[in-house]
N, CA, C and O atoms as a Maestro MAE file, in Angstrom:
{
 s_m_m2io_version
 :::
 2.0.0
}

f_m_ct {
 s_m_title
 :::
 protein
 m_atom[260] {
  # First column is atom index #
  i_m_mmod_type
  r_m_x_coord
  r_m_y_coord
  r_m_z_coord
  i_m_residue_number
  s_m_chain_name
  s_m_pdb_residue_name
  s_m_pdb_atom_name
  i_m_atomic_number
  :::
  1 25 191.576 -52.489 -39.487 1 A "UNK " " N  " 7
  2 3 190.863 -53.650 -38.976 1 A "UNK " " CA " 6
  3 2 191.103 -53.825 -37.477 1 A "UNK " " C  " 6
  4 15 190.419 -54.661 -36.887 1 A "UNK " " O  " 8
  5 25 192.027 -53.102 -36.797 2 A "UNK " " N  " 7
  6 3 192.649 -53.531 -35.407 2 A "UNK " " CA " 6
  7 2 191.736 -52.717 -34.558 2 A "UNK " " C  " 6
  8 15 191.421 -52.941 -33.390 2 A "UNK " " O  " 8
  9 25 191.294 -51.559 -35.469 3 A "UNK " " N  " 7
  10 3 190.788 -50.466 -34.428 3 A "UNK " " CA " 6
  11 2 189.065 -50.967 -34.031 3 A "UNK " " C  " 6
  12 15 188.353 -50.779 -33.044 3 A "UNK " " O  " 8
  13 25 188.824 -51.826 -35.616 4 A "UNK " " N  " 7
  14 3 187.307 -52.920 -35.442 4 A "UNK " " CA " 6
  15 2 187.705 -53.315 -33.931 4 A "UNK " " C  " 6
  16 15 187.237 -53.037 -32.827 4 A "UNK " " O  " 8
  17 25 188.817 -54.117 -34.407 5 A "UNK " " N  " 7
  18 3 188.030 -55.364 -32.980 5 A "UNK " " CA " 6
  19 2 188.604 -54.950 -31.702 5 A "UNK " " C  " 6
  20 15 188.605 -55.767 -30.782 5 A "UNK " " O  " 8
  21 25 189.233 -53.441 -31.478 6 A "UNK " " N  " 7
  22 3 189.417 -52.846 -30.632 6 A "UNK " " CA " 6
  23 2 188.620 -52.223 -30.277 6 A "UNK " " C  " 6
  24 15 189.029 -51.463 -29.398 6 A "UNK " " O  " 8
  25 25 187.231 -52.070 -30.577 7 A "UNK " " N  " 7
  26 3 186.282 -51.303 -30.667 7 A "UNK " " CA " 6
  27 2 186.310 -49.935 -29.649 7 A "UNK " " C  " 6
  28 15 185.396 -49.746 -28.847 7 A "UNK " " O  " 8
  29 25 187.389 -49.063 -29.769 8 A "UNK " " N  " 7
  30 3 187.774 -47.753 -29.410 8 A "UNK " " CA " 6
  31 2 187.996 -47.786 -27.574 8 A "UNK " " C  " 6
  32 15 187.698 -47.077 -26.613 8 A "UNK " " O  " 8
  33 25 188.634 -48.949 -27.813 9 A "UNK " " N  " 7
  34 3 188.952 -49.136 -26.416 9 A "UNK " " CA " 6
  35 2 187.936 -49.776 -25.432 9 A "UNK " " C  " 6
  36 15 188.036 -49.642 -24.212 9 A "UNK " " O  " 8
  37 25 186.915 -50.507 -26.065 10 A "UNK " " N  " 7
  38 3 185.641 -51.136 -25.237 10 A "UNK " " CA " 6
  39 2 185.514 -52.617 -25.276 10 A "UNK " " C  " 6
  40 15 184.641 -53.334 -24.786 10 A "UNK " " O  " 8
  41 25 186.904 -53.014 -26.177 11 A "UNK " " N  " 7
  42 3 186.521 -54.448 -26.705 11 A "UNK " " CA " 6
  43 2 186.155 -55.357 -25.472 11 A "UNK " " C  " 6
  44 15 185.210 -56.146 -25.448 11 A "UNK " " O  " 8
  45 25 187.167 -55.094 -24.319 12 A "UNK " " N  " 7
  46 3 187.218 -55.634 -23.207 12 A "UNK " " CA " 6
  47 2 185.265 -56.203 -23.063 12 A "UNK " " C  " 6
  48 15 184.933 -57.379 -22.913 12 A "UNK " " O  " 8
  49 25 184.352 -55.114 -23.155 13 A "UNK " " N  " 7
  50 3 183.280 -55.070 -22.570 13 A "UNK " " CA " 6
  51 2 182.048 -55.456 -23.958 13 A "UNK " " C  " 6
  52 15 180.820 -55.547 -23.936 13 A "UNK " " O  " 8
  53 25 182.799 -55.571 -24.786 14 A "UNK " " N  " 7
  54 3 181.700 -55.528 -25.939 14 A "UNK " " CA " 6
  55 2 181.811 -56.946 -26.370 14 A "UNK " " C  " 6
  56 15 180.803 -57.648 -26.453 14 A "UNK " " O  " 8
  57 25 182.990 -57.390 -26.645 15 A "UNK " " N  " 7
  58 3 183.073 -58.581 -27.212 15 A "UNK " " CA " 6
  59 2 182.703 -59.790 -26.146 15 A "UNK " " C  " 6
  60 15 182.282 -60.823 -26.668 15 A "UNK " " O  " 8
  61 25 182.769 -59.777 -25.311 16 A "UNK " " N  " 7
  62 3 182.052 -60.824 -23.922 16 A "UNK " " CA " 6
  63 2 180.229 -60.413 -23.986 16 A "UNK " " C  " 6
  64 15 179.540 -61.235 -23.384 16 A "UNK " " O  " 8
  65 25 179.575 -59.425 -24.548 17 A "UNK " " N  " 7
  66 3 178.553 -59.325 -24.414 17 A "UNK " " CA " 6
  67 2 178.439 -59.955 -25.905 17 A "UNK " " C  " 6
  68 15 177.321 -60.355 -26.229 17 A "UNK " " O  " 8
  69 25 179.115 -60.034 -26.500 18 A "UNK " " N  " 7
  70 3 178.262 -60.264 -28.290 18 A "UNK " " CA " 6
  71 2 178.568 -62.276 -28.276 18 A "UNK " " C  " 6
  72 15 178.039 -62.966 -29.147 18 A "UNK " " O  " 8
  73 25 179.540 -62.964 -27.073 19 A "UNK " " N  " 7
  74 3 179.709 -63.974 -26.976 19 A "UNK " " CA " 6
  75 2 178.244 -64.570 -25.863 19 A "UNK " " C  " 6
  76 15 177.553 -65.560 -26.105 19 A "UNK " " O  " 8
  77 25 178.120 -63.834 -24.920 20 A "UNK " " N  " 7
  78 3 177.096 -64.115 -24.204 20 A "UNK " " CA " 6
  79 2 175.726 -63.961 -24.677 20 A "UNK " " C  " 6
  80 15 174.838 -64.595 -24.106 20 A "UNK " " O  " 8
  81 25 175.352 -62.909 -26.014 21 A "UNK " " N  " 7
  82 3 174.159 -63.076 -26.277 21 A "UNK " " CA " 6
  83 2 174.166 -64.220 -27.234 21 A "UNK " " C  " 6
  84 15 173.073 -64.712 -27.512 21 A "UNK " " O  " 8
  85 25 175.464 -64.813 -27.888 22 A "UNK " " N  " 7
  86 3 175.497 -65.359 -29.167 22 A "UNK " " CA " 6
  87 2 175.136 -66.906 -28.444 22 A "UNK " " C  " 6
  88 15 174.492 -67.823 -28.953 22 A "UNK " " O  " 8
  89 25 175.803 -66.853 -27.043 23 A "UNK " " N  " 7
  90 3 175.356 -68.476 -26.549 23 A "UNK " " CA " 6
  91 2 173.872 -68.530 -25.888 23 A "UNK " " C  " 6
  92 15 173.384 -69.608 -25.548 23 A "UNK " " O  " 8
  93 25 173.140 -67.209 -25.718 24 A "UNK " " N  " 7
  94 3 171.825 -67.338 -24.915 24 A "UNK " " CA " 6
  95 2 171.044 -67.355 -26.191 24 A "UNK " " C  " 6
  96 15 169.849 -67.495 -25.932 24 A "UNK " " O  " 8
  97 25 171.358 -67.234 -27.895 25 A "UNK " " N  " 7
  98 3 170.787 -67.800 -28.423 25 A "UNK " " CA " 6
  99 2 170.857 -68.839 -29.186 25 A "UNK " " C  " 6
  100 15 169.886 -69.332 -29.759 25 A "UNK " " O  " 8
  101 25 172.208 -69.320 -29.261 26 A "UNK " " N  " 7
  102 3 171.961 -70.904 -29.278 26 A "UNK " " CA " 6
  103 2 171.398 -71.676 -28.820 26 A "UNK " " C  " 6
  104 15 170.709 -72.525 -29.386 26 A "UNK " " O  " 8
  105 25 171.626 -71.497 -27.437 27 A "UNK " " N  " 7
  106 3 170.721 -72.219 -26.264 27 A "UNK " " CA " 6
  107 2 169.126 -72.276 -26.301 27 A "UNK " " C  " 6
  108 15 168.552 -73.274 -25.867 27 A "UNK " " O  " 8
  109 25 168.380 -71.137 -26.852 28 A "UNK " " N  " 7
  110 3 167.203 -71.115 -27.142 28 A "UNK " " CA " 6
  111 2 166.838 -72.076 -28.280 28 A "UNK " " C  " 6
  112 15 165.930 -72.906 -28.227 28 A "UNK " " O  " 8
  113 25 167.784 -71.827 -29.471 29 A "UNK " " N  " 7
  114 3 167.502 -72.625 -30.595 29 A "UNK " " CA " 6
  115 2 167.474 -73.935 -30.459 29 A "UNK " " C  " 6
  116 15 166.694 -74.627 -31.114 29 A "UNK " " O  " 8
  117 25 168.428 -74.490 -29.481 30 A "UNK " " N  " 7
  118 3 168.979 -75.968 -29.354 30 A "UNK " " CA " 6
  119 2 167.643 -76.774 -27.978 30 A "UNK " " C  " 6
  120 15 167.210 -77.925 -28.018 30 A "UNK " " O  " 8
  121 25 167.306 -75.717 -26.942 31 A "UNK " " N  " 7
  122 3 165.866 -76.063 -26.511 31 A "UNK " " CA " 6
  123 2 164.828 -75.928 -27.605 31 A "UNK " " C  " 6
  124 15 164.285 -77.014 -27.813 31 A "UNK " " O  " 8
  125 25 164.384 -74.967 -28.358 32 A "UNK " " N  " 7
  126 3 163.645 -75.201 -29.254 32 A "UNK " " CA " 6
  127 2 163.192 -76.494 -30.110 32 A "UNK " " C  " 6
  128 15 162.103 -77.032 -30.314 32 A "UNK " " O  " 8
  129 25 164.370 -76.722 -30.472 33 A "UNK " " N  " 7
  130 3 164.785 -78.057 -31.255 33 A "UNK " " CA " 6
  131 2 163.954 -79.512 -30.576 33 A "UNK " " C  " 6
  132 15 163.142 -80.329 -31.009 33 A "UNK " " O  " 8
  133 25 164.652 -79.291 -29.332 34 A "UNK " " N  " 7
  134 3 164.162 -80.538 -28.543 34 A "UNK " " CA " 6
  135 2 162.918 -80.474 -28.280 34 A "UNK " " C  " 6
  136 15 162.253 -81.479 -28.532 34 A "UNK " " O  " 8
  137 25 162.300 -79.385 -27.750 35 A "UNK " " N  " 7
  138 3 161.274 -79.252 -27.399 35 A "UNK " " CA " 6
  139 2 160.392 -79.865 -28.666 35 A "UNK " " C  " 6
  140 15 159.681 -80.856 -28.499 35 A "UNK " " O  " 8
  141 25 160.498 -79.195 -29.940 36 A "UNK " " N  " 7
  142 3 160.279 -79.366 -30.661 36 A "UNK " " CA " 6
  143 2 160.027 -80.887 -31.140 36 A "UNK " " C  " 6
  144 15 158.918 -81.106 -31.625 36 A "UNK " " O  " 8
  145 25 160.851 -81.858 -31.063 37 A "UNK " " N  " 7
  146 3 160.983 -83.114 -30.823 37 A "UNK " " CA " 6
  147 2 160.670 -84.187 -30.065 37 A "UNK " " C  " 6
  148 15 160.597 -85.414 -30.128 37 A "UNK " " O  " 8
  149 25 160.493 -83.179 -29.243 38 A "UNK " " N  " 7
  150 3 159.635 -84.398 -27.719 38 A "UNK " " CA " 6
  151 2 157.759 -84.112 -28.045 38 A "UNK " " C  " 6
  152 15 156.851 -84.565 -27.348 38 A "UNK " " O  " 8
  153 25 157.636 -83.423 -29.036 39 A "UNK " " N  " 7
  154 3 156.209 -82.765 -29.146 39 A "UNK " " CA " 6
  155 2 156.164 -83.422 -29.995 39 A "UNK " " C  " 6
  156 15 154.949 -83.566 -30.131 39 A "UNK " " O  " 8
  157 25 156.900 -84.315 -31.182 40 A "UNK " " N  " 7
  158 3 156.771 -85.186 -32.463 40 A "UNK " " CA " 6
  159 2 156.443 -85.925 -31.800 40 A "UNK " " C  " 6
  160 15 155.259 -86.255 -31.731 40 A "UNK " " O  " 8
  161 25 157.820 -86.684 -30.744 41 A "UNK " " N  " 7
  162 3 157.143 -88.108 -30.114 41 A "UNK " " CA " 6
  163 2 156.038 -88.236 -29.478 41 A "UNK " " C  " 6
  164 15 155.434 -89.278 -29.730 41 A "UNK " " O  " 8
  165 25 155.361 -87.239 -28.427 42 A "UNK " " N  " 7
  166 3 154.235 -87.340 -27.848 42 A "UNK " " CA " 6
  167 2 153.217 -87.410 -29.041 42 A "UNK " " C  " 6
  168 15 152.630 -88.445 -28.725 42 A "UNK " " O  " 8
  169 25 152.718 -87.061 -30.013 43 A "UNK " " N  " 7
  170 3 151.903 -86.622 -31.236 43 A "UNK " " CA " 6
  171 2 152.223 -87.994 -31.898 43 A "UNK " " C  " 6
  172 15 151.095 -88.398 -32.180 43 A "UNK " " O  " 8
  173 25 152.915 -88.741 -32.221 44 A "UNK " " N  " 7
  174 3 153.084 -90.111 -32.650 44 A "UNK " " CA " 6
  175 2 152.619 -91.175 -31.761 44 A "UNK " " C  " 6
  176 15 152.104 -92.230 -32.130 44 A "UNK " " O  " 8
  177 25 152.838 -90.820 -30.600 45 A "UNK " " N  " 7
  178 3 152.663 -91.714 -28.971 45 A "UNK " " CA " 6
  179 2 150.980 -91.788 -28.898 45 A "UNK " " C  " 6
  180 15 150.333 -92.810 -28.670 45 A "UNK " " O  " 8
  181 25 150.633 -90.925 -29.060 46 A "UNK " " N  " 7
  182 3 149.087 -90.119 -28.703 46 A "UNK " " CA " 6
  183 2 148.212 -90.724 -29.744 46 A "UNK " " C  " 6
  184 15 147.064 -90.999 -29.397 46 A "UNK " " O  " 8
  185 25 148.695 -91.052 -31.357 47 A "UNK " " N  " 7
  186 3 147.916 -91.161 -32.735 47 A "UNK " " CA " 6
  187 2 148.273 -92.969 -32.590 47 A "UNK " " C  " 6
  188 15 147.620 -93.785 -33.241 47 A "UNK " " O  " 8
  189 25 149.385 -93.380 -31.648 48 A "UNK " " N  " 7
  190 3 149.397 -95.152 -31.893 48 A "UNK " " CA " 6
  191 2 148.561 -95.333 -30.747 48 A "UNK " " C  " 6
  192 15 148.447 -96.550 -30.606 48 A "UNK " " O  " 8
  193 25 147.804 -94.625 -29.698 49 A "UNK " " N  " 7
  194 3 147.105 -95.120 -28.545 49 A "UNK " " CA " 6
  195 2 147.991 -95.580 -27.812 49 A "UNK " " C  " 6
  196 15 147.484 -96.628 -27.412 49 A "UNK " " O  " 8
  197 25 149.617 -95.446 -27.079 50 A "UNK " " N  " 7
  198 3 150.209 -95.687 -26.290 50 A "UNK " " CA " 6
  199 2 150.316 -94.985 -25.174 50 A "UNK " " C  " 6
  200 15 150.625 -95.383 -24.051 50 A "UNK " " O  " 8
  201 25 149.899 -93.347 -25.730 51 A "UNK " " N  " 7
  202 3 150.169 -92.838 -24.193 51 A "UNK " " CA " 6
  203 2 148.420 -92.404 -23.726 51 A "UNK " " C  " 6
  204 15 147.467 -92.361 -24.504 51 A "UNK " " O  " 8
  205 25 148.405 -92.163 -22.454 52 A "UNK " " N  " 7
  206 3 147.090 -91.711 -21.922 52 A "UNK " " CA " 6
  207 2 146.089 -90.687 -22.125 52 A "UNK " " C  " 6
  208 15 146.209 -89.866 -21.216 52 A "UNK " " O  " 8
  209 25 145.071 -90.344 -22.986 53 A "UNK " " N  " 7
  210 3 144.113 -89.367 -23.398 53 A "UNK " " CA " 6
  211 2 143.681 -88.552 -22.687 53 A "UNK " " C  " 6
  212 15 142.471 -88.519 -22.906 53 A "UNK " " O  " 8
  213 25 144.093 -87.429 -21.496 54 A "UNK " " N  " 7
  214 3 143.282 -87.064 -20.733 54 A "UNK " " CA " 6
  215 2 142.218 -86.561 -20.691 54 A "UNK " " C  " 6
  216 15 141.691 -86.242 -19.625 54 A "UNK " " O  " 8
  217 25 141.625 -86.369 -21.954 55 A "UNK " " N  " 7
  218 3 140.360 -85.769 -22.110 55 A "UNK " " CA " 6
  219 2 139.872 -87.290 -21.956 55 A "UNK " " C  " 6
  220 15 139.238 -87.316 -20.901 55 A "UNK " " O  " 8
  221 25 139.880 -88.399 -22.454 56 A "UNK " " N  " 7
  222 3 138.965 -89.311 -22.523 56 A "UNK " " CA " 6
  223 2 138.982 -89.780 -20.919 56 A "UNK " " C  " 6
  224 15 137.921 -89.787 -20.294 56 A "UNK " " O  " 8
  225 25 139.798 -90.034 -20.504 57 A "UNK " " N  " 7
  226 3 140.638 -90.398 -18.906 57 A "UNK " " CA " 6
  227 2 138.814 -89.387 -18.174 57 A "UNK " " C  " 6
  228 15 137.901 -89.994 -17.614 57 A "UNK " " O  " 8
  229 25 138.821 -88.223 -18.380 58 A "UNK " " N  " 7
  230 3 137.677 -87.589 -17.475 58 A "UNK " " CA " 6
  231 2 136.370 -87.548 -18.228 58 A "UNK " " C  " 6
  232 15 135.447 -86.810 -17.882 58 A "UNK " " O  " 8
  233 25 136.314 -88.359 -19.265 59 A "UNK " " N  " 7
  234 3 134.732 -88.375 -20.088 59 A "UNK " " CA " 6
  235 2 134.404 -89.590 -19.073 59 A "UNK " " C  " 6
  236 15 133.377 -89.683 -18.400 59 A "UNK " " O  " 8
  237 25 135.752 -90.732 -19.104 60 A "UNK " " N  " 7
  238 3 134.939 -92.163 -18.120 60 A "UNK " " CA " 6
  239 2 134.942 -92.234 -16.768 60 A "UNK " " C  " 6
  240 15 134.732 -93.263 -16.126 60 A "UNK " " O  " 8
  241 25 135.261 -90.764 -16.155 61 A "UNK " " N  " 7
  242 3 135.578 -90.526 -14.791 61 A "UNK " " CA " 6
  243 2 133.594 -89.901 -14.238 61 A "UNK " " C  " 6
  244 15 133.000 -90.275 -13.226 61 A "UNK " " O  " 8
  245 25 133.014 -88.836 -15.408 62 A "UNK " " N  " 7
  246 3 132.127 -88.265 -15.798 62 A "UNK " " CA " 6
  247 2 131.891 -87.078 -14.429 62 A "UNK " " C  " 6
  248 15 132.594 -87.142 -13.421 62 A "UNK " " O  " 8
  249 25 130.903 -86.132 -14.592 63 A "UNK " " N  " 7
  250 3 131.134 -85.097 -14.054 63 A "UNK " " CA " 6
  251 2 131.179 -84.810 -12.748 63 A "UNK " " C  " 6
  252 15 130.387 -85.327 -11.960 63 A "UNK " " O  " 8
  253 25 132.271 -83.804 -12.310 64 A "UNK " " N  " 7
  254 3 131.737 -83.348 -10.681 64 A "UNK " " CA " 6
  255 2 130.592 -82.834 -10.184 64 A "UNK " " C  " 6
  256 15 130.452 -81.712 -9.699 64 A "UNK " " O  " 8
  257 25 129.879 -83.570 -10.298 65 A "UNK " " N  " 7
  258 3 128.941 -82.317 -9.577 65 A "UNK " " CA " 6
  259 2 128.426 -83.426 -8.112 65 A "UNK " " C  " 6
  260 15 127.692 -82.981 -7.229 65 A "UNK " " O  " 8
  :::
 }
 m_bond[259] {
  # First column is bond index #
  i_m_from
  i_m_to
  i_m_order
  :::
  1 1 2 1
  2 2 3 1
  3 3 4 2
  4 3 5 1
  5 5 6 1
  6 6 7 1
  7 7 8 2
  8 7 9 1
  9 9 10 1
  10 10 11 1
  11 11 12 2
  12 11 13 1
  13 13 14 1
  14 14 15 1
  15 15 16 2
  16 15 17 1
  17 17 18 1
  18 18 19 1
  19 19 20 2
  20 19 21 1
  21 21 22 1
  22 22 23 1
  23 23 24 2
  24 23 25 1
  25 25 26 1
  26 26 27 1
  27 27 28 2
  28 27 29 1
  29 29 30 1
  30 30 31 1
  31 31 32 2
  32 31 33 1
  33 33 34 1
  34 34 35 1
  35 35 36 2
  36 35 37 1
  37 37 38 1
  38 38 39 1
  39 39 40 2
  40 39 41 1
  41 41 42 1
  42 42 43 1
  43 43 44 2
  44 43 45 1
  45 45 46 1
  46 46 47 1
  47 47 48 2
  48 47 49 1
  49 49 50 1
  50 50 51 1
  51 51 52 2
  52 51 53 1
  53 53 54 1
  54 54 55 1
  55 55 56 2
  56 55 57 1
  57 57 58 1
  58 58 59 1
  59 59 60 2
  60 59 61 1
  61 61 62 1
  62 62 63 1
  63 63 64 2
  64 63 65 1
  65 65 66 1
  66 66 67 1
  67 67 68 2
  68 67 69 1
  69 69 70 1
  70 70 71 1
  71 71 72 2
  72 71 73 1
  73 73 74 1
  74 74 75 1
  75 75 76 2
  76 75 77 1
  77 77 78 1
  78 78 79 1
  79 79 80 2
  80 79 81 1
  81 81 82 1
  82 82 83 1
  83 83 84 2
  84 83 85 1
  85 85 86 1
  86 86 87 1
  87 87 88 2
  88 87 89 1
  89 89 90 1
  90 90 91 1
  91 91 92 2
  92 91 93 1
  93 93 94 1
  94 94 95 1
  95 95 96 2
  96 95 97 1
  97 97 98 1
  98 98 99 1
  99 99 100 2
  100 99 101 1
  101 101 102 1
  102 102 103 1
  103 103 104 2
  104 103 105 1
  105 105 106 1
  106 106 107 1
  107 107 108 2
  108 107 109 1
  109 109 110 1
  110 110 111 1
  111 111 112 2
  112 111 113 1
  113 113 114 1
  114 114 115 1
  115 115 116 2
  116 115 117 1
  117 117 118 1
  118 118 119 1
  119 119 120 2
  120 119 121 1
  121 121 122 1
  122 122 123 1
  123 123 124 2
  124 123 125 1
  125 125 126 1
  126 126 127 1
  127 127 128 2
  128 127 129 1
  129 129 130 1
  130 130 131 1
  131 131 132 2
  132 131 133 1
  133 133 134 1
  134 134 135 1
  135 135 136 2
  136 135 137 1
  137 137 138 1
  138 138 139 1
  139 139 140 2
  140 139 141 1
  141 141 142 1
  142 142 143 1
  143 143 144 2
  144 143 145 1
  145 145 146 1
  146 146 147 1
  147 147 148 2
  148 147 149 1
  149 149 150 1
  150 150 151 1
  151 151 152 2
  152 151 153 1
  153 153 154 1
  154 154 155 1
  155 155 156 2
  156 155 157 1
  157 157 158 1
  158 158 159 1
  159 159 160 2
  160 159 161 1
  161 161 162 1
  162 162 163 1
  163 163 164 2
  164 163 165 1
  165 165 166 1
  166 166 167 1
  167 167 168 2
  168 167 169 1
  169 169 170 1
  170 170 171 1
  171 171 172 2
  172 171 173 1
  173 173 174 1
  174 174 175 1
  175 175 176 2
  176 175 177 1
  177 177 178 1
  178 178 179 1
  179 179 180 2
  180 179 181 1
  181 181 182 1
  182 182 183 1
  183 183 184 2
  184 183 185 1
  185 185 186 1
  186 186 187 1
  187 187 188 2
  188 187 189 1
  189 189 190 1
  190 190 191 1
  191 191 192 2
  192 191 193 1
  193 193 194 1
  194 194 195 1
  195 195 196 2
  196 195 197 1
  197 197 198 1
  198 198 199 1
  199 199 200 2
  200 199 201 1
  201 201 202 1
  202 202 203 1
  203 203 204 2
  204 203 205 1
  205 205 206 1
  206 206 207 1
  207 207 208 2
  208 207 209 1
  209 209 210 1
  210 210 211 1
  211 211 212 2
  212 211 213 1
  213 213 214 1
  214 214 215 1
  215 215 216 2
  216 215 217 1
  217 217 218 1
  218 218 219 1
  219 219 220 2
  220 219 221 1
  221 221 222 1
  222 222 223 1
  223 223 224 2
  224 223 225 1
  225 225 226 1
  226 226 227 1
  227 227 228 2
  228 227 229 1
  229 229 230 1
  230 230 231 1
  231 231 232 2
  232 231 233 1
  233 233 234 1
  234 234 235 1
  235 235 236 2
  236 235 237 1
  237 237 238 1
  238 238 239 1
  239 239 240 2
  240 239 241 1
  241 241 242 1
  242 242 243 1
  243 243 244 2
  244 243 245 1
  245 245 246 1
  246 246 247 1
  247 247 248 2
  248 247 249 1
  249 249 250 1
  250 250 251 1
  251 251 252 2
  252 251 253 1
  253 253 254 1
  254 254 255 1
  255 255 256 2
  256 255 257 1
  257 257 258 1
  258 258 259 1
  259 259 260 2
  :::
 }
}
């Protein structure tokens, strides 16, 4: 088991890479999440008529020309 996590003399270099990919994908998951969540509230915000429609915002603006 020693020679595992010695990984033949590379641990130095292997085990800092398997910690650094392991936190660049937490980090994705844990933005995901939120992201994920701020897209509920806007979508709840949007269906009670609290936040601003921008499609409707430029139907009563009406066209450039």
């Amino acid at each position: 088991m020693q020679n595992f996590f010695a990984m033949g003399g590379y641990a130095a270099f292997v085990w800092p890479c398997y910690a650094i990919a392991a936190l660049v994908m937490a980090g994705i998951a844990i933005q995901s999440v939120m992201d994920f969540r701020a897209q509920q509230r806007l979508v709840r915000e949007l269906d009670k008529g609290k936040a601003a429609r921008p499609r409707a915002a430029a139907r009563e603006a009406g066209p450039d020309r």
